[in-house]
C-alpha positions in Angstrom: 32.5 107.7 61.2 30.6 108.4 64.6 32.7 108.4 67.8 32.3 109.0 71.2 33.2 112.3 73.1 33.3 113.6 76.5 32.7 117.7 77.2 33.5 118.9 80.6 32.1 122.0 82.3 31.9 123.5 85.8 29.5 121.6 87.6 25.8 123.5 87.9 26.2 124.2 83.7 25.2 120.5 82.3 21.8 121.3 80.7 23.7 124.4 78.8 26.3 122.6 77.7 23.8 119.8 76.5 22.6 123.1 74.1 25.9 123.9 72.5 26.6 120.5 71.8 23.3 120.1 70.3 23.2 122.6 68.6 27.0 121.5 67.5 25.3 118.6 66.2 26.4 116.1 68.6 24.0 113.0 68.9 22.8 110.9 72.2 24.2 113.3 74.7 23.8 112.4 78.3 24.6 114.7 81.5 26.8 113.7 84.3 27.8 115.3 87.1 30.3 117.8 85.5 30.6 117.0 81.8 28.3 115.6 79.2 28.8 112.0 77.0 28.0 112.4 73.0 28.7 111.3 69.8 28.9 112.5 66.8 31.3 112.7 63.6 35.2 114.5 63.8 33.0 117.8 62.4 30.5 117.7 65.4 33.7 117.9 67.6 35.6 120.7 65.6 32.4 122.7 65.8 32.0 122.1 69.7 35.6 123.0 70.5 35.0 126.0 68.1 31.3 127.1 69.2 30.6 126.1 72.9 30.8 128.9 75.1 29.9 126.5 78.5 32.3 123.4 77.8 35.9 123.3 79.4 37.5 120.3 77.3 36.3 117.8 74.5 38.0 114.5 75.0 37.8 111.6 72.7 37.3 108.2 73.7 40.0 105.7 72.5 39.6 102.7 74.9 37.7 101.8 77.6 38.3 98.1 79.9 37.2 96.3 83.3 40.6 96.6 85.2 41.6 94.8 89.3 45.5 95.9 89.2 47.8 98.7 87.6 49.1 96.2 85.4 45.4 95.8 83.5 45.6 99.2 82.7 48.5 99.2 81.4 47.7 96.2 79.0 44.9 98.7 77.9 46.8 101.5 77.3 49.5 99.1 75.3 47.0 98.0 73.4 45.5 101.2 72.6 46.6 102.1 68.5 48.2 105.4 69.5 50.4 105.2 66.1 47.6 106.1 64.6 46.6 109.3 65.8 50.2 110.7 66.5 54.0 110.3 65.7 56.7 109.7 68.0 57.9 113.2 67.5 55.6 114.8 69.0 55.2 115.5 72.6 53.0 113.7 75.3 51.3 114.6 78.6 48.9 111.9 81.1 46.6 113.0 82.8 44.5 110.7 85.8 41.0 111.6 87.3 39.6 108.8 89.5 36.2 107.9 91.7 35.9 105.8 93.7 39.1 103.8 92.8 40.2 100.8 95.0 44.1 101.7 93.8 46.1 103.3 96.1 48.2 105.6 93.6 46.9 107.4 90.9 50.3 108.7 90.4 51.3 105.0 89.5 48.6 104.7 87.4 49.8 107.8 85.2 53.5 106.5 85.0 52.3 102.8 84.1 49.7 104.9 81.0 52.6 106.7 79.6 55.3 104.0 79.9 52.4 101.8 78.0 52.3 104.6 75.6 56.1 104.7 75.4 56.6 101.1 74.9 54.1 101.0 72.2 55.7 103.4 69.7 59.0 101.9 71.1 57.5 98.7 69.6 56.5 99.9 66.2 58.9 102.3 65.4 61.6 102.0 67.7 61.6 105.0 69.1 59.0 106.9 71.9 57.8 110.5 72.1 58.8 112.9 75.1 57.0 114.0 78.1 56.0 117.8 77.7 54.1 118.6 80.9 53.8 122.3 80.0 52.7 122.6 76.0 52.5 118.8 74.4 51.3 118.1 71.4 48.9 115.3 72.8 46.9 115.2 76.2 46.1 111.5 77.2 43.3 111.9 79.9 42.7 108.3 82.0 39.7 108.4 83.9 39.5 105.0 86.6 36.3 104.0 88.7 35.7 101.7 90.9 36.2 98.7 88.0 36.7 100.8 84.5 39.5 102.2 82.8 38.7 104.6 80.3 41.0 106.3 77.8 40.7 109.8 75.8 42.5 112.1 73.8 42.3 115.3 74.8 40.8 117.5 71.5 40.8 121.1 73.0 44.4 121.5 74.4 44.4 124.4 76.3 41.1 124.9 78.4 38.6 125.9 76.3 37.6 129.0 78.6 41.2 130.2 77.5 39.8 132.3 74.7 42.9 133.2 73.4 43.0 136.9 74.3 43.2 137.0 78.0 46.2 139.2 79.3 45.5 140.8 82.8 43.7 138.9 85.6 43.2 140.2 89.5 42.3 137.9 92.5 39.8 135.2 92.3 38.5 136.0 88.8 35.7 133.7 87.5 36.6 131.4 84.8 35.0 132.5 80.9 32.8 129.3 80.8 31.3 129.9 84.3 31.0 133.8 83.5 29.4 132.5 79.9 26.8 130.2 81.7 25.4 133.1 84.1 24.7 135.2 81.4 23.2 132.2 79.5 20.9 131.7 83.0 20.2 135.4 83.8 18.3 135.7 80.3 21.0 138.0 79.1 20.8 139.0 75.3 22.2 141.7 73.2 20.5 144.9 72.9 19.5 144.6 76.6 21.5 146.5 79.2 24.1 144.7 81.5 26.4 146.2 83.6 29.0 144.5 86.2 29.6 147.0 88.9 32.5 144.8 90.6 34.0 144.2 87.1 37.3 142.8 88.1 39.2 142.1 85.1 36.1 142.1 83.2 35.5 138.2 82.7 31.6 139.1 82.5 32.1 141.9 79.7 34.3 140.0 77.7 31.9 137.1 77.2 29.2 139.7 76.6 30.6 141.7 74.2 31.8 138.6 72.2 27.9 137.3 72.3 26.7 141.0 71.5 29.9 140.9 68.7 28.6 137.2 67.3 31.9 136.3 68.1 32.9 132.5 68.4 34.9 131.9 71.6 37.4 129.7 69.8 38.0 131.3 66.7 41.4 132.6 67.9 43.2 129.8 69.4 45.1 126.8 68.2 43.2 123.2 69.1 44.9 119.9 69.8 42.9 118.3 67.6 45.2 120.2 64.8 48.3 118.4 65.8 46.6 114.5 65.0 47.6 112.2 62.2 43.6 112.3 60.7 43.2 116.3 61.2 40.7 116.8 58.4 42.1 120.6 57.9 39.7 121.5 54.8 36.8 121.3 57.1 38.2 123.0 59.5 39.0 125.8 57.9 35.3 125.9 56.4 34.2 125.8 59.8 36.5 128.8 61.0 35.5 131.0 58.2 31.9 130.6 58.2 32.4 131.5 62.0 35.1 134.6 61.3 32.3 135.7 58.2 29.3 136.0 60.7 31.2 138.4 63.0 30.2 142.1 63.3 32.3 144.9 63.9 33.0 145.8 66.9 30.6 148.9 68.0 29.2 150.5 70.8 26.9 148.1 73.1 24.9 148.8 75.7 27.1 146.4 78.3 28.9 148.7 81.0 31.1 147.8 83.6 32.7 149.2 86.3 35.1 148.9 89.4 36.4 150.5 92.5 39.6 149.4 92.4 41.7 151.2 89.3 44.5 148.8 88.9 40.8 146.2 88.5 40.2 148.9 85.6 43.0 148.9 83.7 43.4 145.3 83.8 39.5 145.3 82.3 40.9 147.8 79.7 43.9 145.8 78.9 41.7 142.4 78.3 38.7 144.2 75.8 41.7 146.1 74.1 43.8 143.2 73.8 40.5 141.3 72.2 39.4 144.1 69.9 36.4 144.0 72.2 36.9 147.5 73.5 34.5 149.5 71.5 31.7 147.3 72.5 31.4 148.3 76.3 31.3 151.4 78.7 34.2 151.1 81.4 34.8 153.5 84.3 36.1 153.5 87.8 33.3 153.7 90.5 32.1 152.1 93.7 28.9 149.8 93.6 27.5 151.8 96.9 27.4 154.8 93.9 27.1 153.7 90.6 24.1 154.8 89.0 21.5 152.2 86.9 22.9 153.1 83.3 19.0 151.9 81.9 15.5 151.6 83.3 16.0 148.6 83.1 18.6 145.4 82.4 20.5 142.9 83.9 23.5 143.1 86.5 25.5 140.3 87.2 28.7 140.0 89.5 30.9 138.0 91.8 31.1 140.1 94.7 34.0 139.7 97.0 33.9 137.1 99.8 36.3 134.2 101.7 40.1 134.8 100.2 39.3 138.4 98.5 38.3 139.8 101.8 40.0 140.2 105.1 37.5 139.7 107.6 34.0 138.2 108.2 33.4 142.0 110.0 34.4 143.3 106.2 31.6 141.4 104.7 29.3 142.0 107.3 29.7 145.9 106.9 29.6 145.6 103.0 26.6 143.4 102.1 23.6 145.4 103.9 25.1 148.6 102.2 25.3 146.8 98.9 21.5 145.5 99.3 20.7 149.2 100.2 22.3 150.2 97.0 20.6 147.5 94.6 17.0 149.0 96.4 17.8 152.6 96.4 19.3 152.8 92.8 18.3 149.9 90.3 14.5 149.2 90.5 13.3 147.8 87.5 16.7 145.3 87.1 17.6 141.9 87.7 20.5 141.4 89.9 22.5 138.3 89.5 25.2 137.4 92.2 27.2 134.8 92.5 28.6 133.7 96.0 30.2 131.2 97.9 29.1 132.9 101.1 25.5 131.1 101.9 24.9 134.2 104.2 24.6 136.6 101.4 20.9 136.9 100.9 20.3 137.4 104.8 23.5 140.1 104.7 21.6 142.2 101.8 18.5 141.7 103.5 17.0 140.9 99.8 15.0 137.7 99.6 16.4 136.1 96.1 13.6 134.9 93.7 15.9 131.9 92.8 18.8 130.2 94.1 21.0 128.3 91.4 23.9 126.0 92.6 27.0 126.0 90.6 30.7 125.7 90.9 33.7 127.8 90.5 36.4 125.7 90.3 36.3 123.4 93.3 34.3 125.7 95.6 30.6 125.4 95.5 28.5 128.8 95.4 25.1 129.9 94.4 23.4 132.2 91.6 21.5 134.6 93.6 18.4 136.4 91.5 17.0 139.3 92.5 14.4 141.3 90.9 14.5 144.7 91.8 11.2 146.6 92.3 10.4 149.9 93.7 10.8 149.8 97.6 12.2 147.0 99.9 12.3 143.1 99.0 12.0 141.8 102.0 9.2 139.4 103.2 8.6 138.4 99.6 9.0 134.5 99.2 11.8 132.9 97.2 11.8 130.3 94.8 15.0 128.8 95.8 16.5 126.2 97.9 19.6 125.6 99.6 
């Protein structure tokens, strides 16, 4: 039976998403601002959640109706068969996103969706399920616009850029999905040098050495889909081994990374280790104004520091020209891929970046800055880009 889904992603990363969930098998998918709209059958939704390495949740649409009050919504969400999908034993958490809504509490609208919820099991089995706001069994997800109430269930659970191995993080790290879709935009591929000189906790390796590894991002992690009524787990488990079969063993790669900061390096340690991903890349300490090109050529991407990780505007001022200096001095013949908030960043390196790509990291909007290194100084040669 076909349903209909809903993948979100970090805004800027719709037309890769579009890919996974093609390639997923997913039919009639259309892009909005932040997410994509498919269909497809329960085993085009397993594989997305399993396979897509760009898509932050897969939601399931379970009702959808005009609304002018709170009290319409609720009638929806009574109305909605939730019996069907789970029991009244396991636990529940609402979730509310709204655009351009004429109601003036969306925390009204999620108690009135869960007491709908409530009063519907209450009504066929006399009793309702708990509220679990930290690990339920079942994410509701209401979404409201200006007229429309629209129901899911939430598939993935956890975020789907929670790979399941994670352990040490640092300040500001980039989420796995938005570190996935740069190295999906820089033209990245195994057997091609990468290094990330600012490595942090080493977000950018680990999605590169799962790639290099033909690793599926979610083939170790639980899903909520597992925990509804009409979890078809013969499939599943197909699914999961076919993915687990195609794995190779972990193996030198030629992906480096590297950091100034040594607590930033053990924490990059910890992660790969932790993931079984540690044979797979180069790691040392070293400062980006020093570290040599470990190829003649490859790709560097990083998210260098700016706004909270810094403590000045003079800091950044001081750091970026050196930085450009660096990228001319030591890695002609590579693309350099940066990733800033900071919209003075190009004019700081004094580099002139061959494309600009918008994108988001969480709520804060920032740019993919290319830059293709040649012998000699890039200024005065004309970018693609616009602001």
């Amino acid at each position: 039976m076909v349903e209909t889904f809903f993948a979100s992603c970090p805004r800027g990363l719709e037309p890769l998403l579009t890919e996974d969930l093609r390639a997923a098998g997913a039919a009639d998918p259309r892009q909005t601002a932040g997410g994509v709209h498919f269909a497809g059958e329960w085993a085009v939704c397993y594989r997305a959640n399993l396979h897509s390495r760009i898509a932050t949740r897969i939601l399931w649409r379970v009702g959808q109706a005009a609304y002018v009050r709170e009290e319409d919504i609720y009638r929806l969400a009574l109305e909605t068969p939730w019996p069907q999908w789970f029991v009244p034993e396991q636990t529940i958490r609402v979730d509310v996103n709204a655009v351009k809504s004429p109601l003036r509490s969306i925390d009204f609208v999620t108690l009135r969706i869960k007491d709908a919820i409530c009063d519907r099991f209450r009504r066929d089995f006399g009793r309702r399920p708990s509220v679990d706001t930290r690990q339920p069994d079942v994410r509701v997800q209401g979404f409201i616009n200006s007229d429309q109430c629209t129901l899911y269930l939430d598939t993935s659970g956890a975020p789907l850029y929670q790979r399941g191995f994670r352990q040490k993080t640092v300040d500001a790290p980039l989420k796995e999905n938005l570190a996935a879709g740069i190295l999906r935009l820089s033209g990245w591929q195994p057997g091609m040098a990468l290094l990330d000189p600012m490595c942090g906790s080493g977000t950018f390796l680990l999605e590169a050495a799962q790639v290099a590894l033909a690793r599926a991002p979610g083939a170790r992690r639980d899903f909520a889909f597992e925990n509804l009524r009409d979890f078809d787990r013969a499939t599943w488990q197909g699914m999961l081994d076919a993915a687990r079969a195609t794995e190779k063993p972990a193996a030198p790669a030629t992906i480096f990374g590297s950091d100034r900061s040594p607590v930033a390096v053990r924490s990059a340690l910890a992660n790969l280790d932790r993931a079984g991903l540690l044979p797979a890349v180069s790691l040392a300490s070293g400062d980006v104004l020093e570290v040599a090109a470990p190829a003649t050529q490859g790709i560097m991407v990083s998210n260098p520091p700016y706004g909270e990780r810094v403590s000045s505007d003079d800091e950044l001022a001081a750091f970026y020209p050196l930085l450009g200096h660096a990228l001319k001095r030591r890695f002609a013949g590579w693309n350099c891929y940066l990733i800033s908030a900071d919209t003075r960043l190009p004019k700081l390196v004094r580099l002139t970046p061959s494309k600009k790509t918008p994108l988001f990291n969480g709520a804060l909007e920032c740019r993919l800055y290319e830059f293709r290194m040649v012998a000699g100084s890039n200024r005065g040669k004309t970018g693609q880009g616009r602001d």
